[in-house]
C-alpha positions in Angstrom: -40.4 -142.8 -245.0 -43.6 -141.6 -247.0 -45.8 -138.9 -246.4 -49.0 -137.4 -248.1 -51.3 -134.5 -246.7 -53.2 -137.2 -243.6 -50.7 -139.9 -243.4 -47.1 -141.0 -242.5 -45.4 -144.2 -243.5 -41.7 -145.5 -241.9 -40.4 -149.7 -242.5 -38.6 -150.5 -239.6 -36.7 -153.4 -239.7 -33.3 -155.0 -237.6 -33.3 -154.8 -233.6 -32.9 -156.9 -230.8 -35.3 -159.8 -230.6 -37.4 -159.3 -227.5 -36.6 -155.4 -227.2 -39.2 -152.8 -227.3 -37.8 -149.4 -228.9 -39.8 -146.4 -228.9 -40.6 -144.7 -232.6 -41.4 -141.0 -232.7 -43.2 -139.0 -235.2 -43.2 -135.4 -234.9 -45.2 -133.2 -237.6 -45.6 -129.8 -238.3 -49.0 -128.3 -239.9 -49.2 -125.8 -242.3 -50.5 -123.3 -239.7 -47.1 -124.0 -237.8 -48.1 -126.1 -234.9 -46.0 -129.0 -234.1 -47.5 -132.4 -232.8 -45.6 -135.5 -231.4 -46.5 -139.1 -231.0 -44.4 -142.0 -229.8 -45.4 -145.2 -229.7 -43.4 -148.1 -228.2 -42.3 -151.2 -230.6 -41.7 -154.9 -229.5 -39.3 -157.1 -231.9 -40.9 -160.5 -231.6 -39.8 -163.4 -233.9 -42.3 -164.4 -236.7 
């Protein structure tokens, strides 16, 4: 995992091939406040 002041960056890799896993990202601001996204992540077979 990465991070600068606007951005995020994870490499996923492994899983079960036709399995969605969800991926959260949770940040916290300089002000204090929290913010949480999840978004959900298909392994497909390239």
């Amino acid at each position: 995992m990465s991070h600068d002041a606007s951005t995020v960056t994870v490499r996923l890799s492994g899983g079960a091939l036709g399995t969605t896993y969800e991926v959260a990202c949770r940040i916290t601001t300089s002000q204090g406040r929290t913010d949480e996204r999840t978004i959900g992540i298909r392994v497909t077979d390239r």
